[in-house]
N, C-alpha and C positions, 0 to 999 in steps of 0.2 A: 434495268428491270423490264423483262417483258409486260405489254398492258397493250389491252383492247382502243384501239383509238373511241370506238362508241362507246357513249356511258349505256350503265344496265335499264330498260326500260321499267318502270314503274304500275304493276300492274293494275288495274281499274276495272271499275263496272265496266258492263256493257253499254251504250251509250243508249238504246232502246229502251233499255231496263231503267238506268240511273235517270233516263229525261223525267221518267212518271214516280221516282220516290225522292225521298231527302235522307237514302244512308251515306253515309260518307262514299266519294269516286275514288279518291285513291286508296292505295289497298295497303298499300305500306309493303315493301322488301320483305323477302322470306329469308332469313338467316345467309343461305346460296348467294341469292343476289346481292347482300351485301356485304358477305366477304369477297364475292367477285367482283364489286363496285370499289371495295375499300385495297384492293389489289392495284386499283388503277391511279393511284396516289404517287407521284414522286418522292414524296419527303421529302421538298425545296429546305433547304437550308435558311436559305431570309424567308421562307414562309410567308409570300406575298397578299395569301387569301386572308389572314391575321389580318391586315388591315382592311379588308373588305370588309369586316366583322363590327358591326359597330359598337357591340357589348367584347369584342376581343374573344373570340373563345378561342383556345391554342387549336387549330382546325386538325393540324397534321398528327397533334400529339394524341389529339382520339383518335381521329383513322387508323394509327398504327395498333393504340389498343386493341380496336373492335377488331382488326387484319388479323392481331395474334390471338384472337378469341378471349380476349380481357375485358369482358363489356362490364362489369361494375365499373373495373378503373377508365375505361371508355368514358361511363356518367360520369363521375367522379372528375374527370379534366373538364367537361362542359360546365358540370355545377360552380363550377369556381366563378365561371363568369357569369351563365343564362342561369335565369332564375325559372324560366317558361319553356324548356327546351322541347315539350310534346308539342307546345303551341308552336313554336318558331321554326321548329320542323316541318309544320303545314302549309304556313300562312308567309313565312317570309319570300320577299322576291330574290332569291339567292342569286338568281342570273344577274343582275344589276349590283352585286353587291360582293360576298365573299367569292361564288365562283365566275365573275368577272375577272376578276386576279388571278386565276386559276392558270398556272404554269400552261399548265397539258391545254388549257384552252387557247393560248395562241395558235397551235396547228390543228388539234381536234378535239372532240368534245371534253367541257370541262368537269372533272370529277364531280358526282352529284352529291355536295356535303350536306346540303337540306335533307334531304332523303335518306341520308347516313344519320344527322342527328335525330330524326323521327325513328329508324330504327333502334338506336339506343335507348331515346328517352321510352320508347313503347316496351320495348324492354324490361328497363327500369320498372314500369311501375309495374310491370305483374312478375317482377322477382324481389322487389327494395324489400328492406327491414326499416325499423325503428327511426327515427329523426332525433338525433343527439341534441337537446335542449343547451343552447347557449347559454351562458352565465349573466343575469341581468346585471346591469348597473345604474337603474332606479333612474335614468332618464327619458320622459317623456315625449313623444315626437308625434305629431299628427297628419296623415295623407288625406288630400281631398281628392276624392275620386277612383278608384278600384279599375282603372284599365291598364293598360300592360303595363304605363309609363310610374301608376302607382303602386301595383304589386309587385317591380321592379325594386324602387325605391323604398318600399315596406320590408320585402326579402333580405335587401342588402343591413337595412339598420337592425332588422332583428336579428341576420348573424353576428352583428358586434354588438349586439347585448343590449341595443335599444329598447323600453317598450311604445309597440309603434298600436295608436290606434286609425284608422282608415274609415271616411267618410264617405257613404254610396249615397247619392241621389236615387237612384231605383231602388227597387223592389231585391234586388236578384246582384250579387257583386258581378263583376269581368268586363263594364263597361263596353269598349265596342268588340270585345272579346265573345258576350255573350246579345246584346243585340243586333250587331252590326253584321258579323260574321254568321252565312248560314251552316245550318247543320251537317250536309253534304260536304261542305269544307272543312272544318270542324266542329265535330260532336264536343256539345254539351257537356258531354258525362268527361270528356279531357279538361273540358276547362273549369269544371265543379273540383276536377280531382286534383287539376296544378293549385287552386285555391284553399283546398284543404292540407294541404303539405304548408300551405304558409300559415294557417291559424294553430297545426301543431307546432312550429316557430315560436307561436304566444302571442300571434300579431291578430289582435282585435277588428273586426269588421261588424260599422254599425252603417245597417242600411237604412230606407227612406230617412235621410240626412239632407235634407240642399245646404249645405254653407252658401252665405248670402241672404238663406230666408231663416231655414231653421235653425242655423247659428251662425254666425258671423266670425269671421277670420281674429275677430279682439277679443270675443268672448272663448276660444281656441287657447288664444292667450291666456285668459284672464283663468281661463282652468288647468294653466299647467304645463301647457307642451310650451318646449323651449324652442323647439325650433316646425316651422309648418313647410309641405311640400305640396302644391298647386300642380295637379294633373288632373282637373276638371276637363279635360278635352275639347274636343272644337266639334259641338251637336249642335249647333245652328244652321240649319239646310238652307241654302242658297236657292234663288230665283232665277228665272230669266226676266222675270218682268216684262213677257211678252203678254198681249189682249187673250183675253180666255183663261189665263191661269188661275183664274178660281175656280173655273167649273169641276163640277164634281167626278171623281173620277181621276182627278189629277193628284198623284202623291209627289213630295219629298220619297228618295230611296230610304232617306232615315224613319220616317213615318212606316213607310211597306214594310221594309228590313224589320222593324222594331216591332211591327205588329206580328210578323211572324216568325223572326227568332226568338223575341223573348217571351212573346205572350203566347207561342204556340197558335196563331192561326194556321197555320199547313195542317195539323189533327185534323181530322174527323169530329167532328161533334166539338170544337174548340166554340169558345162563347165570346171569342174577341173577333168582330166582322174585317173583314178584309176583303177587297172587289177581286172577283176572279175574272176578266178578262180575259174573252177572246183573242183580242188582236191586241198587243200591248207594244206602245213605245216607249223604249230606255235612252234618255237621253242624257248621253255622254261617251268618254271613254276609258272610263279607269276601273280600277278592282271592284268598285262600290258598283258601277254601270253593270258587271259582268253580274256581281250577287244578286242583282236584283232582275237580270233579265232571266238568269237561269232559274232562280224561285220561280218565277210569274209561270215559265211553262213548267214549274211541277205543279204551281197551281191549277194546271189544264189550260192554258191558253193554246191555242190552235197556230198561233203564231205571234214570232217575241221577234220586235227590232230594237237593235241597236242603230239608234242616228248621232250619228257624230261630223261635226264641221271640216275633221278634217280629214288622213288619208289611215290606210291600216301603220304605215310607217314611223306616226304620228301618236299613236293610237298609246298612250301611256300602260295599260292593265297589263299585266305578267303573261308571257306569252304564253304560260300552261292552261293559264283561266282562259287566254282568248282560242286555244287550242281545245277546249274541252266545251266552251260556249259554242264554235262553229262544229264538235262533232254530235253535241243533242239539237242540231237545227237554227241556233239561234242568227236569225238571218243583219248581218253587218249594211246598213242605209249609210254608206262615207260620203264624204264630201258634201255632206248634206246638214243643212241648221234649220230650227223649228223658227217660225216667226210667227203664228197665232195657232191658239188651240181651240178647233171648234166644238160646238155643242149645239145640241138640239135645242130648235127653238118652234115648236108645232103653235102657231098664232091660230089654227083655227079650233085650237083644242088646248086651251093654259092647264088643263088638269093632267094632261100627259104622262104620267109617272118619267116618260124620256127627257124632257124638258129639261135641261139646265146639266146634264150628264155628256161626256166627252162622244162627242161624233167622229173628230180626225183633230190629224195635226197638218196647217200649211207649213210647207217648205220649201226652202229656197237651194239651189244646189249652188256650189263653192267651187271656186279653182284654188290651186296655191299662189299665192303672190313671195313678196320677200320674204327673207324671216322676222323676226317677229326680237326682242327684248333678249329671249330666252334659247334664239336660235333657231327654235320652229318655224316653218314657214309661217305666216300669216292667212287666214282660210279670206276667200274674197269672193262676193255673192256675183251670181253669174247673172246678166240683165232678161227678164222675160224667164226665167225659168221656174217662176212657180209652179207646184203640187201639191195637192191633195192626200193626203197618206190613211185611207180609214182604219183607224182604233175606236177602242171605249176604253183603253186607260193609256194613260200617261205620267212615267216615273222619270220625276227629273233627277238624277245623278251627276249636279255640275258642283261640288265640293261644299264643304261647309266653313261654318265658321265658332270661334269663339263664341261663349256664352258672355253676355255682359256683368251677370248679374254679380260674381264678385268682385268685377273692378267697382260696379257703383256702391258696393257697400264697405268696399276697402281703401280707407284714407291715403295717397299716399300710393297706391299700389299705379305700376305708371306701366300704360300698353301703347301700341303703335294705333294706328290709323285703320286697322284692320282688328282690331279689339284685342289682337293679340300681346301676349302678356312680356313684358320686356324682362329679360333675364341674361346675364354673362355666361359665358363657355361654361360654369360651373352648376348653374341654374340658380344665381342670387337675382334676386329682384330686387326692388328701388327700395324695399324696406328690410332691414337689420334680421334676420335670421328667418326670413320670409323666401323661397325657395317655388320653383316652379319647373315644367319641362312636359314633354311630349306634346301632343296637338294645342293644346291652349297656350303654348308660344314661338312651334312652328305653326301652326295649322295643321290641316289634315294631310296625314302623312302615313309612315308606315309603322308597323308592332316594333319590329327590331328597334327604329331609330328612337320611337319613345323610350323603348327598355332601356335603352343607352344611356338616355337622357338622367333617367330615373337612378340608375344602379351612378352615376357620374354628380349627381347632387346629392345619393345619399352619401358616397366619399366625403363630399365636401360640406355636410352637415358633421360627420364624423369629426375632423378635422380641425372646423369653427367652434362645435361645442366642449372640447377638449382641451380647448388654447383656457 
């Protein structure tokens, strides 16, 4: 079969335009480009990118759909597996993952399935009809936490007849779905609408919920559900615990993030403060580094660095985000690590309103030495080369971690060293019909692999409660 070695480009804002708004950058395939996208398909026979897939979606058997202009049954082969396929068509790193396995990518680019399932699912929702109500069978099951890895897991037990109800700590369901992620990468209004296809399901969502404070994992019990699924996630923001990290001015990315995707500080006249920053430093290198340097300058910063220890090579974030960060400006500080953050300290004036607010970051610049545990080189501070770097904010973006709060109120419930939540290939935890997955027991990680996690425990909730 004839086929274009380049895949179709995906077409976006202008990079002028999209630096100063928060609508979404890419623009999503026009019907054209992704029947000439879904042309470029092999139709491997072992169908290698299936395993790339970490929720399994038959990859080839949509492509060929959508190829022969069959886009319901297009969705229809995704729905089996993704339960999120508008989200997972924006946000996943598909280079790293299904089309990594991409036949056509051992010689030239590899078919762009991400951008195929965005096209379907966007599709989908401004053509679908009806949602066929599954058949209940009067059992009980409870999700704590509403982000990917538990509307995953809600999705999957509501098609086999569960009634599932779902615990939100916030205000607002989609966990890092809807604070984490900003709105220029996905809009809001998709991830209101993938949530609302799952409550016509019959899947219950109660928010300001803490399991831990405002009920506990035995009282969960004690009301009913037979079996509980733990995907509380991993929102505990990380430190550096370098001098100055109190000063003001300095965020957590999940603090900034959260302030302004969930609570809408980017509006105009919005009543939740958030520091708009000149000159802002994001310190890290992954997706969460990207989100939150690229907000800062919709915020109006003048200029937004990314400081990272180690090299672009190194550099973990998907290479469309760091592709899309270096074309609105965002200027890349490699090789480079913060060691104290400074602030203003006017002694001949304590009333300063500047006083005690971020002045710069020092740092130290890095060579690579060996690798490191995981194969990375190891970043190695270079002697005498301290700098000075002037900001007035600084967003640290170096990973998060589990919440504690319902290991110390769950008897019995057994985590690693790292707070995270010990669970088997299946997502059983140390207690009898007590189930867990996505960030709260890898850590922070990606959508896809929590959905996996979620739609793979609630199999085996199915399975347990049936015996």
């Amino acid at each position: 079969m004839a086929f274009d070695p380049k895949r179709n480009a995906m077409p976006t804002q202008d990079p002028k335009e999209r630096a100063h708004n928060f609508s979404e950058v890419a623009l999503g395939y026009t019907g054209a480009l992704a029947i000439a996208e879904a042309n470029r398909c092999l139709q491997c026979k072992n169908q290698p990118c299936v395993s790339g897939c970490p929720v399994n979606i038959a990859i080839p058997d949509f492509i060929r759909a959508l190829r022969d202009g069959n886009l319901a049954e297009s969705y229809q082969i995704i729905a089996k597996s993704s339960s999120l396929p508008a989200i997972c068509g924006r946000v996943c790193p598909q280079e790293s993952q299904c089309e990594a396995k991409c036949t056509l990518g051992i010689k030239f680019e590899p078919v762009a399935i991400g951008r195929l399932e965005r096209f379907v699912a966007d599709y989908h929702r401004a053509h679908r009809e009806g949602i066929p109500l599954p058949e209940k069978n009067g059992i009980k099951v409870a999700v704590v936490g509403s982000g990917p890895s538990g509307l995953a897991c809600a999705a999957e037990l509501a098609k086999r007849g569960y009634s599932v109800s779902i615990y939100e700590a916030l205000h607002l369901a989609g966990g890092v779905l809807s604070y984490g992620i900003p709105e220029f990468r996905l809009p809001k209004s998709i991830v209101a609408d993938e949530i609302e296809q799952l409550t016509k399901l019959g899947v219950d969502i109660e928010t300001n919920v803490v399991i831990g404070k405002t009920l506990t994992i035995a009282e969960l019990q004690a009301a009913g559900f037979k079996a509980i699924y733990i995907a509380s996630g991993a929102g505990l923001p990380n430190f550096m615990n370098i001098p100055g990290e109190g000063a003001n001015g300095v965020y957590s990315a999940n603090e900034f993030l959260t302030r302004s995707n969930l609570m809408k500080a980017y509006k105009d006249g919005s009543a939740t403060p958030i520091m708009r920053g000149q000159r802002v430093a994001v310190v890290g290198g992954g997706n969460v580094a990207m989100d939150a340097a690229r907000t800062a300058l919709r915020l109006g910063a003048e200029e937004v660095s990314i400081v990272y220890r180690r090299s672009m090579q190194e550099l973990p974030a998907r290479k469309e985000e760091v592709e899309h960060a270096e074309e609105e400006g965002i200027v890349f500080r490699l090789l480079t690590n913060p060691v104290e953050v400074l602030s203003y300290n006017n002694l001949d004036d304590p009333r300063d309103p500047k006083n005690g607010f971020v002045s710069g970051l020092r740092c130290l610049k890095m060579e690579l030495g060996e690798p490191d545990e995981k194969g990375r080189r190891r970043p190695v501070a270079i002697p005498g080369s301290e700098f000075d770097l002037p900001v007035d904010v600084v967003i640290m973006a170096i990973g998060t971690s589990p919440n504690p709060l319902i290991k110390k109120t769950t008897e019995g419930l057994e985590t690693d060293r790292h707070g995270c939540i010990l669970a088997d290939e299946n997502g059983l935890t140390s207690l009898p019909l007590i189930y867990a997955g996505g960030d709260a027991v890898t850590g922070a990680a990606t959508v896809i692999s929590a959905m996996g996690a979620g739609k793979k425990a609630a199999i085996a909730i199915d399975e347990a409660l049936k015996k």
